[in-house]
N, C-alpha and C positions, 0 to 999 in steps of 0.2 A: 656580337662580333667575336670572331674565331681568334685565341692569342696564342702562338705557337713560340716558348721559350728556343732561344738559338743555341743552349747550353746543351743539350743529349748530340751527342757526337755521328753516331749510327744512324739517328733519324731527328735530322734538325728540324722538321718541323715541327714537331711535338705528337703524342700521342693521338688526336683526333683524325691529322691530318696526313699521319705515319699510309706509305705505300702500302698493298696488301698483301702482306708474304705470298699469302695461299692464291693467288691469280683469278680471285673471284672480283666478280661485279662490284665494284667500291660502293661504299654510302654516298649517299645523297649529300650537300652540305647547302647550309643556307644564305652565306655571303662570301664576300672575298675574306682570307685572311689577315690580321695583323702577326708580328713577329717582335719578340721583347727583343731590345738586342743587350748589349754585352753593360751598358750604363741604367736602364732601366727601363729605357722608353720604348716606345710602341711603335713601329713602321708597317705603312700599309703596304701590301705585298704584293699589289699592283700599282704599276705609278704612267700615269699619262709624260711621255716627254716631250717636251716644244722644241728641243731639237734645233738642228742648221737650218730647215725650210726656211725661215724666216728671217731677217735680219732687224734688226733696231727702226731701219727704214720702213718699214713693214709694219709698222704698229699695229693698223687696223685689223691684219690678218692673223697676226698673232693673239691681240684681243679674242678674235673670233675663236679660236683654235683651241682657246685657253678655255672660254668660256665654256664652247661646246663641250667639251670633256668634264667640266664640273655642272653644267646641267644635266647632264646624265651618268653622274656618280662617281665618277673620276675626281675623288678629296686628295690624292696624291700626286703632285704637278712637280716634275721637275727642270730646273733652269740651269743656265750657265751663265757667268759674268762673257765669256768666249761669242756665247749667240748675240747677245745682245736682243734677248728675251724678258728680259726680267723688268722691264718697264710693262712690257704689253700685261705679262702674268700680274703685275699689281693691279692693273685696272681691269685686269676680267677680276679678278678679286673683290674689288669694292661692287664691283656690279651684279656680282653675283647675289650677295644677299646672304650669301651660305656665313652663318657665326667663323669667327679663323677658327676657333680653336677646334670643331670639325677638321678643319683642313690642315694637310700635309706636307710643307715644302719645303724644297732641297733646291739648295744653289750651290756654285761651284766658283773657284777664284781659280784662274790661270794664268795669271802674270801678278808680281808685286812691286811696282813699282818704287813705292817707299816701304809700309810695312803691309803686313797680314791684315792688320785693324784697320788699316786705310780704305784698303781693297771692301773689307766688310760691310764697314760703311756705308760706301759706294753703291752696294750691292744692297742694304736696308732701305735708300736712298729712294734709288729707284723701283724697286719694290713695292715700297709705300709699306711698309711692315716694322712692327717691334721687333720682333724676334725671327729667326727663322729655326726651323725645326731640325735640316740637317745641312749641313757647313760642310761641303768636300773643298780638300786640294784637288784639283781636277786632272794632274799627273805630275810626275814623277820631275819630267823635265823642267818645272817651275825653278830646281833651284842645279846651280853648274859643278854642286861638290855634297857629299855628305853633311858634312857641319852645316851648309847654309839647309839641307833636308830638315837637320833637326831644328834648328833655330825659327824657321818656316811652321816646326809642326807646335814647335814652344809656346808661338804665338796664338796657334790655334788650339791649347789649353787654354790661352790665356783669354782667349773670347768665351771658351765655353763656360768658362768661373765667372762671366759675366752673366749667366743667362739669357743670353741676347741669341744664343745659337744654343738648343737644348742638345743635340747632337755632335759631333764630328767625326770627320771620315775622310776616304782618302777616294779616288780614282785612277786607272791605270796601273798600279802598283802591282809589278813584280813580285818575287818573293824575298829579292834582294833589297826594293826597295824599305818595304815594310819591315824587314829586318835593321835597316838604319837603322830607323823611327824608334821602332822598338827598343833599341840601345839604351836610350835616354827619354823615353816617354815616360809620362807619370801618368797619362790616360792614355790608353791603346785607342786606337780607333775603332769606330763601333761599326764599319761598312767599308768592303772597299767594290765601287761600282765600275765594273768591267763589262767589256764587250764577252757577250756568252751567247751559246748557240749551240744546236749540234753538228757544226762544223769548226767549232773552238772551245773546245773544253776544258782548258786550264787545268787539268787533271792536277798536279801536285797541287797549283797554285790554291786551289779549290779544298784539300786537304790541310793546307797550310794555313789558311782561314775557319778550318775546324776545329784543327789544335789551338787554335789560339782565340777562340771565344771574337772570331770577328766574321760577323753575317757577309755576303754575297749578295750583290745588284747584280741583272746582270741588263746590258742594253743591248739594242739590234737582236733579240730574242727571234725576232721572224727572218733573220738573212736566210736559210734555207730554203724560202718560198719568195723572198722579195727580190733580194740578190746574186743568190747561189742555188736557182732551182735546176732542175734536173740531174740531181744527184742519188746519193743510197736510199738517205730517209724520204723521198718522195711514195713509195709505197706503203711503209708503213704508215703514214702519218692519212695518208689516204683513206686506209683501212680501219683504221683509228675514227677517224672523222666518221665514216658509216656507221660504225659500231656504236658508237654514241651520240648524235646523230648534230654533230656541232663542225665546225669547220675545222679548216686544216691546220690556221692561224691557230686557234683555240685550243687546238693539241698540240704545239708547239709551244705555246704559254703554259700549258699547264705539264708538261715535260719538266720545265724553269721552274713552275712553283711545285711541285709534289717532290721537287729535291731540299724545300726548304730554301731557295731562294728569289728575291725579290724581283720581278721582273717590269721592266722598265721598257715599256712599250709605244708607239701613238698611232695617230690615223687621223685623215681629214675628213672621212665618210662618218655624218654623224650613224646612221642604220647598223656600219660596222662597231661603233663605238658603244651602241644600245645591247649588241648582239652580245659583245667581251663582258660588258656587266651583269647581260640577263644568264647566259647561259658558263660562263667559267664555273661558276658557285653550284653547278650540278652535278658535277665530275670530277674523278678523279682518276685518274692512270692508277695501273697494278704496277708491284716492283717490276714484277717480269717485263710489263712492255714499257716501263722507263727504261730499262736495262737493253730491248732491241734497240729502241730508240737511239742508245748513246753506242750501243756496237756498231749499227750501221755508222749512227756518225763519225767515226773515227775512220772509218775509210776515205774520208775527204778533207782537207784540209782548207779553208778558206779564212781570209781576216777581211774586213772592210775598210777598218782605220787603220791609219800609224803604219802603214806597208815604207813608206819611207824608214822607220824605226827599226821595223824586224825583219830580218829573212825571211825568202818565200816560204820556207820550210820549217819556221820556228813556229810552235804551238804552246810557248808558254802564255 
């Protein structure tokens, strides 16, 4: 397994996995990569998400959803307390068979009712899990003032000195927000997982996370072709696809990870599911056509979530 330190600034994924200056035909690689992040540990740089589809109610399809993707290689499953997923994910877990310590997962807490560790619990609870591996605030708006920000993230030190969460990280974060945090943190967060795409590029935000030794998730990686198709990058990505003879979706993920960051993806078709693990691991984009890539996308501006939150016209 490929480990791509998130420390070289220029080219975070590390040496192996480094874009190809000269615009020749990339190496071959032989699986998905892993990424050290900023505390020491390993994240897989593809991650199945269970996502809104499904609610709490929905157990059974969730189950299936969850499973599917760890029977065909998908060890990185992420959840949210918000979905009301993290029950199904514990039991495709035990069913699977798969040892944990293979597996990869990342929950998220987005209301605190009493405290941080309550919420966590909660969330180990139904799980069916000792630890979880990555522990996000899943946004910003959790707390109504800075000091409850930071008091919010205190706690979430104070879980990870438990080992019960080898992780922590944030979601949604601004560059404002993450500057609270940082104020008064004693552990920086090790991820902050954003909605990314090439129609939202968080250009500073994305920089801001490089100076500061904190890796990039990014989710909804496919709104150009799921959401937001018939835009710039519909031809290159096209073109792309023939040249290497994998799909459209495939060169849009792999846009996400040849920048070094984590892409956060799902799907209900197990064929498409078999396809992201047999064929991502064969390719890699040149700088130059991540570079078309991200030029065309910048002629269009779209967001999927949180349009209540931001302006039509805000691209942070």
């Amino acid at each position: 397994m490929e480990v791509a330190s998130y420390a070289s600034r220029m080219n975070p994924i590390g040496a192996t996995f480094q874009p190809d200056v000269r615009s020749v035909r990339p190496k071959q690689t032989s699986s998905i990569p892993t990424m050290r992040l900023n505390d020491g540990n390993e994240i897989p740089m593809l991650a199945f998400g269970l996502g809104a589809a499904y609610s709490d109610s929905d157990s059974a399809q969730i189950v299936e959803s969850a499973s599917r993707a760890i029977r065909n290689g998908f060890y990185h499953l992420d959840a949210a307390e918000v979905y009301g997923n993290e029950r199904g994910l514990g039991m495709a877990i035990r069913r699977s068979g798969v040892p944990r310590q293979q597996l990869f997962v990342t929950t998220k807490v987005w209301t605190v009712a009493t405290t941080v560790k309550a919420a966590f619990e909660a969330s180990l609870e139904r799980l069916g899990l000792e630890y979880i591996d990555l522990y996000l605030v899943a946004w910003p708006q959790i707390a109504d003032n800075p000091a409850r920000l930071q008091q919010i993230w205190a706690e979430m030190e104070a879980i990870r000195e438990t080992g019960r969460a080898r992780s922590i990280g944030v979601s949604n974060f601004l560059q404002e927000d993450l500057e609270t945090i940082l104020r008064t943190a004693k552990v920086r967060p090790a991820i902050n997982q954003i909605e990314y795409h090439t129609y939202l590029q968080h250009r500073n935000l994305i920089d801001f996370h490089r100076r500061n030794d904190i890796a990039t998730a990014g989710y909804s990686p496919l709104t150009p072709i799921t959401k937001a198709s018939a835009g710039p990058v519909d031809g290159i990505l096209s073109s792309l696809a023939r040249r290497y003879g994998v799909s459209e979706a495939e060169v849009a993920l792999r846009w996400v990870l040849d920048q070094g960051i984590v892409a956060v993806t799902t799907s209900s078709s197990e064929g498409r599911i078999q396809g992201l693990i047999r064929r991502l691991p064969t390719f890699k984009l040149t700088s130059d056509e991540i570079q078309e890539i991200s030029e065309r996308g910048m002629q269009k501006h779209f967001r999927g979530f949180f349009n209540d939150i931001f302006a039509p016209d805000d691209r942070r």
